[in-house]
C-alpha positions in Angstrom: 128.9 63.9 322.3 129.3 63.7 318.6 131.3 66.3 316.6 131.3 66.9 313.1 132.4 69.6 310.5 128.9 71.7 309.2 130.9 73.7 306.8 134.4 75.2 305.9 134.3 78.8 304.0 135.7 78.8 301.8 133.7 75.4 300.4 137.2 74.8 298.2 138.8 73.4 301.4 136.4 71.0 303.1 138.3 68.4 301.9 141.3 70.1 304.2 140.2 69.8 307.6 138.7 66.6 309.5 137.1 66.5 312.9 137.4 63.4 315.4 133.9 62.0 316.1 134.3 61.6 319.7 137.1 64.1 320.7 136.6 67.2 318.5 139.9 67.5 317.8 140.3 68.9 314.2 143.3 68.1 312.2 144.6 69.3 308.7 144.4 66.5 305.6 146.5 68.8 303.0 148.5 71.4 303.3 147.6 75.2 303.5 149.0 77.8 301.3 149.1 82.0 302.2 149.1 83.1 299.4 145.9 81.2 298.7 143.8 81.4 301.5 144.8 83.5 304.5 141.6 82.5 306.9 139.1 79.7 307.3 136.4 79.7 309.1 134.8 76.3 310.3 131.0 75.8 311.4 131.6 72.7 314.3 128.3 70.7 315.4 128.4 69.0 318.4 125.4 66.9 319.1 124.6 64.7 322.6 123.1 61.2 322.5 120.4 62.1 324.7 116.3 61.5 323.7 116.1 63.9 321.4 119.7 64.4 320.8 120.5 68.0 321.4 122.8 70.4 319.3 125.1 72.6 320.1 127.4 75.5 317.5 130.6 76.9 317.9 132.8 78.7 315.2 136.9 77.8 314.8 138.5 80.5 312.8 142.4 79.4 311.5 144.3 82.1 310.2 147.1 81.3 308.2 150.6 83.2 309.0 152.9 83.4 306.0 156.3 82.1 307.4 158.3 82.0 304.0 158.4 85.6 303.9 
């Protein structure tokens, strides 16, 4: 299986988040902010190497808790 990042709403932070091809695990690049963006919401594709490769979506919501107040 192959996993990859479709989208990141909002589009400003697709630069945040990467996705490990092989193990889905998704990791932060940058740093997030509260007071800037409280949630994100991630479109994951994860597509089999079968003949025709096959699909699959799921959605991974990250909500950002604001710890400095």
């Amino acid at each position: 299986v192959i996993y990859e990042i479709d989208s990141v709403v909002p589009s400003r932070a697709s630069d945040i988040f990467s996705i490990d091809a092989k193990s889905g695990e998704i990791r932060l690049r940058g740093t997030l902010d509260y007071e800037t963006v409280t949630i994100y919401n991630l479109q994951i594709r994860a597509t089999d190497k079968g003949m025709p490769p096959l699909p699959g979506h799921c959605k991974v919501v990250v909500e950002v808790e604001d710890v400095n107040d």
